[in-house]
VOMI-87589 format. One line per 5 residues: number of its first residue (from 1); for each residue y, x, z of N, C-alpha, C, O. Coordinates in steps of 0.05 Angstrom, whole numbers, plus 5000, padded with zeros to 4 digits. Layout:
% VOMI-87589
NUM	Y:X:Z:Y:X:Z:Y:X:Z:Y:X:Z; ...
END
This chain:
% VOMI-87589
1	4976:5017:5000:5000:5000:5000:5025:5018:5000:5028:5036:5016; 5044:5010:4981:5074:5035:4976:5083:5033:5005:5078:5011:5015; 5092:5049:5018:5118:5046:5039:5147:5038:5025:5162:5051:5010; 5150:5009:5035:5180:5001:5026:5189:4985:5053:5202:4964:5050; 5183:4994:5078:5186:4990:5098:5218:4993:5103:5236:4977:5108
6	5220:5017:5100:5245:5035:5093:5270:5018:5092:5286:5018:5111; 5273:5007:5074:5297:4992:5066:5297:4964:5063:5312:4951:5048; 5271:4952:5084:5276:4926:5092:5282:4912:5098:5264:4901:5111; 5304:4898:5098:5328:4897:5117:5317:4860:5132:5319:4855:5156; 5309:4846:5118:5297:4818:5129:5269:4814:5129:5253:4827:5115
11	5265:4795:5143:5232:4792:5145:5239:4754:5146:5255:4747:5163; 5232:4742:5137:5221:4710:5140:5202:4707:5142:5183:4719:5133; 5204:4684:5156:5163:4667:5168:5168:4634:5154:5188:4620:5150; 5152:4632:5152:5147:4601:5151:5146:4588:5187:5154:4599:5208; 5135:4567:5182:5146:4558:5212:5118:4547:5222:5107:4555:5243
16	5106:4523:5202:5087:4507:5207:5052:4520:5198:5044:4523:5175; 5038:4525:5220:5017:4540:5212:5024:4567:5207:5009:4582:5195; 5048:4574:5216:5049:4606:5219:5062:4615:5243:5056:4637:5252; 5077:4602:5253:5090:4609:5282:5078:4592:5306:5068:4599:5327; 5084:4558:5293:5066:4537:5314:5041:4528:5302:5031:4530:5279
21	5034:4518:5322:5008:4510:5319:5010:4479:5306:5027:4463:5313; 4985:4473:5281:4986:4446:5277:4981:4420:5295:4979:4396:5287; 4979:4428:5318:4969:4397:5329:5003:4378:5329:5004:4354:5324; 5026:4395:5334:5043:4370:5341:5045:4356:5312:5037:4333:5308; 5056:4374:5293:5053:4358:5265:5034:4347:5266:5038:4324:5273
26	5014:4351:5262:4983:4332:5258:4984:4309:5268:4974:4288:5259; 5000:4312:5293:4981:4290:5314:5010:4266:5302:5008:4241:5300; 5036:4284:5297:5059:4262:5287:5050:4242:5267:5052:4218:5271; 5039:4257:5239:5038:4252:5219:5006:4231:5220:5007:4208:5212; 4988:4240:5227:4954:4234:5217:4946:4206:5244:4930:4187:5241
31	4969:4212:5273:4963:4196:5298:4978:4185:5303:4969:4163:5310; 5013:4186:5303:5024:4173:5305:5033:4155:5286:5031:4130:5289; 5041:4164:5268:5045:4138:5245:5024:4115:5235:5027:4092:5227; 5000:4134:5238:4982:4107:5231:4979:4093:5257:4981:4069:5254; 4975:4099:5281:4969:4078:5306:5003:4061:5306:5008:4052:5329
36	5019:4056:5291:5045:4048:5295:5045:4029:5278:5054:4008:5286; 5033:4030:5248:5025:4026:5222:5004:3996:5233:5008:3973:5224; 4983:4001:5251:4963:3987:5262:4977:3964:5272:4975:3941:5265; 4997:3979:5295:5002:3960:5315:5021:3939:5301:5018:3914:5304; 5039:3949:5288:5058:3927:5266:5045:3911:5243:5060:3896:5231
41	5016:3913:5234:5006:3904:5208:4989:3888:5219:4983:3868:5206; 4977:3892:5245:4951:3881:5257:4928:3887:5240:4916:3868:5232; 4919:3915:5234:4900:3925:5219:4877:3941:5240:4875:3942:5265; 4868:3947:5227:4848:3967:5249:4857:3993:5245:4874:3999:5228; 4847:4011:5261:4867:4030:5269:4858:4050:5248:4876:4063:5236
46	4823:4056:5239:4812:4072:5217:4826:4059:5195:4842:4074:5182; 4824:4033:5188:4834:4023:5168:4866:4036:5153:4872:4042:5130; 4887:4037:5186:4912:4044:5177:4912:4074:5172:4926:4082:5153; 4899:4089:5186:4888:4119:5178:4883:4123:5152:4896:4139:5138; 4863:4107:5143:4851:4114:5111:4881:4112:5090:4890:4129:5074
51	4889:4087:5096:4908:4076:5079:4930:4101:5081:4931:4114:5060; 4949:4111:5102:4965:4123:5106:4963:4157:5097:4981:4171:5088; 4933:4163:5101:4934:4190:5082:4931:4180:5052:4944:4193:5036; 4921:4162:5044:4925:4161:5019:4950:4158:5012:4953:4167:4989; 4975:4146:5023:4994:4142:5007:5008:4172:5017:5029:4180:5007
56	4999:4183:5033:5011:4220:5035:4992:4234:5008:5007:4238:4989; 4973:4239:5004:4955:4244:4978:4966:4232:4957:4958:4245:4938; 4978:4218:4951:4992:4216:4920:5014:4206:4919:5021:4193:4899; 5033:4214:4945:5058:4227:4940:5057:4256:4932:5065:4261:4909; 5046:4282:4952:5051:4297:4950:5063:4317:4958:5087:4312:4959
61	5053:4353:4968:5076:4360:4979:5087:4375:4963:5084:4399:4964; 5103:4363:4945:5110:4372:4931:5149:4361:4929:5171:4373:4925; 5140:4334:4935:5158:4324:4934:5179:4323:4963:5171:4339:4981; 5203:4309:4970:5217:4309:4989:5213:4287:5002:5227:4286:5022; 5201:4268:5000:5201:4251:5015:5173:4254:5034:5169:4239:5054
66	5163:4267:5028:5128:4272:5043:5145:4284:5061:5136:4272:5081; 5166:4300:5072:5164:4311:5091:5186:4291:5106:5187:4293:5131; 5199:4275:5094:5224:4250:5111:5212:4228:5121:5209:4205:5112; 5199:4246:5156:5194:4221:5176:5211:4192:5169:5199:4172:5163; 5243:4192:5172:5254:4172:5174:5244:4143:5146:5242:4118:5148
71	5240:4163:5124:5229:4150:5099:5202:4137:5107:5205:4113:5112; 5182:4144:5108:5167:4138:5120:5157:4111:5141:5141:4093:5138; 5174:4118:5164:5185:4096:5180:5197:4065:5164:5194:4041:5169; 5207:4076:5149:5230:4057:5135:5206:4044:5122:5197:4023:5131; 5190:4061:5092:5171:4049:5080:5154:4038:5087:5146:4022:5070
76	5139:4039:5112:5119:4031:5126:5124:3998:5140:5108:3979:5141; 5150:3999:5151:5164:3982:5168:5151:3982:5196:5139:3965:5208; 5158:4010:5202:5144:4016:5227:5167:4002:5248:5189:3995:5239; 5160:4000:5278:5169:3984:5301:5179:4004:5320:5185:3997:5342; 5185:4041:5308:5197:4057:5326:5208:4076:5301:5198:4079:5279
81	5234:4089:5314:5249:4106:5307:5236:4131:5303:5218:4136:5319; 5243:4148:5284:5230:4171:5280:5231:4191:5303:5212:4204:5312; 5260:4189:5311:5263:4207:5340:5244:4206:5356:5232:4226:5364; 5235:4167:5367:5213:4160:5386:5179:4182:5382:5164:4196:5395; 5186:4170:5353:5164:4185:5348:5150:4202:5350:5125:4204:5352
86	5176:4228:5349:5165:4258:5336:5165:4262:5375:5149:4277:5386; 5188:4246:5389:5185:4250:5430:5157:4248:5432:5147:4268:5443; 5138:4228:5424:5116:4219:5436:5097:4245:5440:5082:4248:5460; 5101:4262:5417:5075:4287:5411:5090:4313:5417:5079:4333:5410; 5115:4316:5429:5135:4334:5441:5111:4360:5453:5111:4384:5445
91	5096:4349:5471:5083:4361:5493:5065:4376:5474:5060:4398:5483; 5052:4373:5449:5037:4399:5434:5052:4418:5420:5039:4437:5411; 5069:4418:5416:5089:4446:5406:5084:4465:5413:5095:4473:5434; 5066:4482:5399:5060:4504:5411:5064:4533:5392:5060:4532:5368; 5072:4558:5404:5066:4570:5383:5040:4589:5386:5029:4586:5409
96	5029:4604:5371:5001:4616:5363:5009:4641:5381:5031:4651:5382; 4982:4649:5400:4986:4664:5420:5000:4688:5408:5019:4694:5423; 4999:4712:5379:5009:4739:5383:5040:4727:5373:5056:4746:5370; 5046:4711:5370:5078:4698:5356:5107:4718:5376:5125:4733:5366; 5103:4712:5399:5124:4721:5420:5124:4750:5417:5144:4760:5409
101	5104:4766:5423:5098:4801:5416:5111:4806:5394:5125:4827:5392; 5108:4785:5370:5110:4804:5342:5139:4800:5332:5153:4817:5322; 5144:4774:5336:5171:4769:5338:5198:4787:5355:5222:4788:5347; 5190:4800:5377:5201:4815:5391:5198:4841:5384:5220:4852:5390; 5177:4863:5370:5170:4876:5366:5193:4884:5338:5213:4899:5338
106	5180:4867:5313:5206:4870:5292:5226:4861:5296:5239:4863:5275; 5241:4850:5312:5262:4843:5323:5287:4869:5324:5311:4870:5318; 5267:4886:5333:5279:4915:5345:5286:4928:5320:5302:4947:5323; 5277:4921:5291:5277:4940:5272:5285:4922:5244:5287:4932:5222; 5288:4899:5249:5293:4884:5228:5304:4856:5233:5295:4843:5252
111	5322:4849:5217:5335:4818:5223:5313:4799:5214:5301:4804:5193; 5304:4772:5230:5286:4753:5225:5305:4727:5213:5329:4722:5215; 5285:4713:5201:5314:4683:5195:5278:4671:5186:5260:4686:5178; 5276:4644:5188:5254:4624:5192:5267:4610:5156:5290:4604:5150; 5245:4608:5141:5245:4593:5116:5225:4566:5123:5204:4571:5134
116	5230:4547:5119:5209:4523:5130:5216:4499:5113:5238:4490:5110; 5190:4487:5102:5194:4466:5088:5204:4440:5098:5218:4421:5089; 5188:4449:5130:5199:4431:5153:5223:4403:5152:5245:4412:5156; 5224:4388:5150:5243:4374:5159:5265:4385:5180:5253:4400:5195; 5292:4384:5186:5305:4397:5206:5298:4372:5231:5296:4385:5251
121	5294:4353:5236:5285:4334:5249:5254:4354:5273:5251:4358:5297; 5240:4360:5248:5221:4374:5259:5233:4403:5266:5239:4410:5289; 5236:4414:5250:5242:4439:5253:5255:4449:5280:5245:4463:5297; 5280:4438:5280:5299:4438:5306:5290:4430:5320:5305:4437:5338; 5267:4413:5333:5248:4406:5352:5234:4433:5359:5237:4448:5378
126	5223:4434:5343:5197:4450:5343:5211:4487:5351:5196:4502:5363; 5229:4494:5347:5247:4520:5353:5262:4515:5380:5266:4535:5394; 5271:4492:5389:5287:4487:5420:5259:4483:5436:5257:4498:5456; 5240:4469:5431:5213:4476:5449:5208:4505:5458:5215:4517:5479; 5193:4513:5434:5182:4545:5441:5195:4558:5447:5185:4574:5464
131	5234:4564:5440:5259:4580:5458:5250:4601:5427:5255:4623:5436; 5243:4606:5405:5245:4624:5393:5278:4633:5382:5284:4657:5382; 5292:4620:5375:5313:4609:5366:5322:4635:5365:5321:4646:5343; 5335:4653:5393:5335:4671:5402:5327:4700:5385:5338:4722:5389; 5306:4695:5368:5286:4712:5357:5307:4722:5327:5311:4745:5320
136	5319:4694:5312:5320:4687:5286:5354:4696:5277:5370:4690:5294; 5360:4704:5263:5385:4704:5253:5401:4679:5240:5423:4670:5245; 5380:4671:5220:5383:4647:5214:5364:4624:5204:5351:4633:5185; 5358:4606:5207:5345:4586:5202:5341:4557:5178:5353:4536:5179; 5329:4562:5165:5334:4547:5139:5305:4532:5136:5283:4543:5137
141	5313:4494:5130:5299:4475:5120:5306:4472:5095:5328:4464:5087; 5281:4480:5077:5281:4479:5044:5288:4448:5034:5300:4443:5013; 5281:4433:5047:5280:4399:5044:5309:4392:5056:5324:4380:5041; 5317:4396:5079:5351:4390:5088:5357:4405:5082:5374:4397:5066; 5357:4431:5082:5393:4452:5073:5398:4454:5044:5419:4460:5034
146	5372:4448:5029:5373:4452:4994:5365:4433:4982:5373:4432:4959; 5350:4413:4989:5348:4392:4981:5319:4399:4962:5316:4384:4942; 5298:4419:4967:5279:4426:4951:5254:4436:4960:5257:4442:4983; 5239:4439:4956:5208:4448:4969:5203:4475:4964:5217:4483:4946; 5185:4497:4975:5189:4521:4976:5173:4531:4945:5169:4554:4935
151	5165:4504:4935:5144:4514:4911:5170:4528:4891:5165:4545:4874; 5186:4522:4895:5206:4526:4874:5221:4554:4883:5237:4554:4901; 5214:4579:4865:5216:4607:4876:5267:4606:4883:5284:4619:4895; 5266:4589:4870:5299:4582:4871:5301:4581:4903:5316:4599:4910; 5292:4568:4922:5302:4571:4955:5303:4608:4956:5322:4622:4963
156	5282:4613:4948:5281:4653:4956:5310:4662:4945:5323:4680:4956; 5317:4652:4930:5340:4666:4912:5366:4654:4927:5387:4666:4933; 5360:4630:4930:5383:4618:4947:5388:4632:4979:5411:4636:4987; 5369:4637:4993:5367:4649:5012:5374:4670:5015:5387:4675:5035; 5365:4695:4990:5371:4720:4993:5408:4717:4977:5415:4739:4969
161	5421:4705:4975:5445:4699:4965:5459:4702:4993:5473:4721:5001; 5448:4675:5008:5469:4666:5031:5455:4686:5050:5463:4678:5072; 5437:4710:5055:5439:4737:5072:5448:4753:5057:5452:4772:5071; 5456:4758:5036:5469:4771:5029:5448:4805:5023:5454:4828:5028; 5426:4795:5010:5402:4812:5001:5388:4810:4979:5386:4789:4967
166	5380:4830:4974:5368:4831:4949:5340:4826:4954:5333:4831:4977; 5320:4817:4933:5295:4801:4930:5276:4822:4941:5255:4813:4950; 5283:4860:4944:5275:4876:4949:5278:4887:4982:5264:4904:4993; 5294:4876:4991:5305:4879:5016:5293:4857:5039:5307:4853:5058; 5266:4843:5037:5268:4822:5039:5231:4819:5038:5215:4825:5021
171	5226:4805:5068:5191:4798:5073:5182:4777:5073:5187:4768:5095; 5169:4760:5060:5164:4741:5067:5136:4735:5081:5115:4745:5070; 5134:4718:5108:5103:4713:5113:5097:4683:5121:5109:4669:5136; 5074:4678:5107:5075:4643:5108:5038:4640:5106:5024:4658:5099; 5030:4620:5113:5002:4605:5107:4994:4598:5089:4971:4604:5083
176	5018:4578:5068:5014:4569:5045:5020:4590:5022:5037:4606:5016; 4990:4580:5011:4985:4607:4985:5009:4599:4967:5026:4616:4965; 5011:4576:4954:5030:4572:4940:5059:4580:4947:5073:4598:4938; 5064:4563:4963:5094:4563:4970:5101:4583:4986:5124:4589:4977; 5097:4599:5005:5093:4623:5021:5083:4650:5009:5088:4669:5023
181	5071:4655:4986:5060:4681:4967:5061:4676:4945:5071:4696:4935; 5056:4658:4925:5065:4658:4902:5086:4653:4891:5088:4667:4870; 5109:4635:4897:5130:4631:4906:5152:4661:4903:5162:4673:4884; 5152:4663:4928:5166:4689:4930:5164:4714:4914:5183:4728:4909; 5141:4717:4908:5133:4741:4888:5137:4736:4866:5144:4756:4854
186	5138:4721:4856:5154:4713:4832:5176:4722:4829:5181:4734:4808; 5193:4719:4846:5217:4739:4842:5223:4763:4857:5246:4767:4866; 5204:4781:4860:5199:4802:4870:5199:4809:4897:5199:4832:4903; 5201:4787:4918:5196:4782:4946:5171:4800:4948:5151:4795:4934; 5172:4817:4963:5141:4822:4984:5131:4802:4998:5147:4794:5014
191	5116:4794:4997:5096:4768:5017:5073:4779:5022:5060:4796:5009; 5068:4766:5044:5043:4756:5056:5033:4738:5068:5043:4725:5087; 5002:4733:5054:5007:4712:5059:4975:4711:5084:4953:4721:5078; 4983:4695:5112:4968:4693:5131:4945:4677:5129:4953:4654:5128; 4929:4679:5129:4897:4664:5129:4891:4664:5153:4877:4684:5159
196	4897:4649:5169:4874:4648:5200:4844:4649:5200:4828:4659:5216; 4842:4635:5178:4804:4627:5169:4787:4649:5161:4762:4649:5159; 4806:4667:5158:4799:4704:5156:4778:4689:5129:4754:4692:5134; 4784:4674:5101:4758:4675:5081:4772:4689:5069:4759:4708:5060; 4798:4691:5062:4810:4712:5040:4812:4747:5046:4809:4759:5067
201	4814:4752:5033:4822:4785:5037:4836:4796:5012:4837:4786:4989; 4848:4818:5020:4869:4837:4989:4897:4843:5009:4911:4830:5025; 4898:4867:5000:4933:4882:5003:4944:4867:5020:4943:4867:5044; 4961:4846:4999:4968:4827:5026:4972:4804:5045:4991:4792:5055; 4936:4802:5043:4928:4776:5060:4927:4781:5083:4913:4801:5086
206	4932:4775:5097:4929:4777:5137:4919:4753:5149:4920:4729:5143; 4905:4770:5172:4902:4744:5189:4903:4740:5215:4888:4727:5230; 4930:4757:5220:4937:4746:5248:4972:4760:5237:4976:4772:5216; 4989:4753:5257:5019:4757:5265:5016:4790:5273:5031:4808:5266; 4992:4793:5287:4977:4815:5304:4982:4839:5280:4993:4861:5285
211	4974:4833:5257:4963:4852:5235:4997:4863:5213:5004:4885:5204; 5008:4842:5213:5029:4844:5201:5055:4858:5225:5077:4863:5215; 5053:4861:5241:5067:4879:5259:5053:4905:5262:5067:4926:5263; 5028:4907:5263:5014:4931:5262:5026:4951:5242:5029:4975:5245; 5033:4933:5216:5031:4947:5190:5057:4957:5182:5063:4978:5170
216	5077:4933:5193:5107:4946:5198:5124:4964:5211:5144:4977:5205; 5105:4960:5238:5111:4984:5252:5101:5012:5245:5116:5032:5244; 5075:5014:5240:5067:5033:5226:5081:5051:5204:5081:5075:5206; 5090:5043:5190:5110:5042:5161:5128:5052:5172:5132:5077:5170; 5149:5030:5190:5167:5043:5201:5168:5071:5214:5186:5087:5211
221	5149:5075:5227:5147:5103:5230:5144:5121:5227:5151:5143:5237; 5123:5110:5203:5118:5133:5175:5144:5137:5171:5146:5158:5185; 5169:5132:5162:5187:5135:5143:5208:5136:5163:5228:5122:5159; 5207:5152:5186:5220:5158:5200:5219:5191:5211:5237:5203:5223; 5190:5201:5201:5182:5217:5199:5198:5234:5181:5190:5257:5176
END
């Protein structure tokens, strides 16, 4: 792998499945909307389940409205506010045990800023929970601050605009193969992209937070040498 550690001046994470853990999303999206869905339709509760991922399966995440709880609410004609909502599953926000180490670690050697397809609804939840906030320079929802999803390599460009960096100056690390590694590399972003499921492997697949601080710090000190 080149050393371009050197003149890296930013590092970005994704947020969801790379910093926290999926149960609060999950349990928002897969538990709360359909048991709400139930209770307003008078359906059965599997019944509103089935129905409710299907109309997430052919929307898409591709699109902006898969990630707009309030849309959702609205379309459904659900009987609680999105706010209520996303309060109810507050208590699983979690982030992934090496997150706090590694975050603090490049902290010391490089500016961080969070890229997230996230909703800011979620997002800003999910960052005042854990206290990372602290960690980030700056913080950006591809869906509220741009109005676009991360498939589209244009947020990277938009991003490295408003830090004021070039596509070379610049890390990206995310879960999603698409939008998190293919994405970015497209316009000459370094990525990596994190596999927890440890089935992938290559240059730069990882599978922990653990491994990608290993490798930076390492670097870093190669090239300090």
């Amino acid at each position: 792998m080149p050393d371009t550690s050197s003149h890296i001046r930013l590092i970005s994470f994704d947020l969801d499945g790379t910093l926290t853990t999926p149960e609060f999303v999950d349990a928002v999206w897969r538990v709360g909307v359909p048991e709400h869905y139930a209770a307003k339709h008078g359906v059965r509760l599997a019944e509103a389940r089935e129905l409710v991922a299907h109309l997430y399966d052919c929307m898409g995440d591709d699109e902006l409205n898969w990630y707009d709880l309030p849309f959702w609410v609205k379309y459904l004609k659900l009987d609680v506010p999105a706010e209520k909502l996303i309060a109810e599953y507050e208590n699983l926000i979690a982030l992934f045990p090496d997150v706090t180490a590694t975050l603090s670690s490049l902290q010391q050697r490089h500016d961080l800023i969070i890229i997230s397809n996230a909703n800011r609804m979620f997002l800003d939840r999910e960052v005042a929970v854990t206290g990372i906030e602290k960690y980030f320079k700056k913080i950006f929802s591809a869906t509220s601050d741009f109005g676009r999803v991360k498939r589209e390599e244009d947020i990277y460009r938009m991003v490295c605009e408003r830090m004021n960096v070039s596509t070379a100056e610049i890390i990206h690390v995310g879960d999603h193969r698409e939008f998190d590694f293919e994405a970015p590399q497209r316009i000459g972003i370094r990525a990596y992209y994190l596999d927890q499921s440890k089935k992938e492997t290559g240059t730069h697949v990882i599978h922990s937070l653990d491994e990608l601080r290993d490798i930076l710090c390492r670097k870093g000190s190669e090239s300090s040498l």
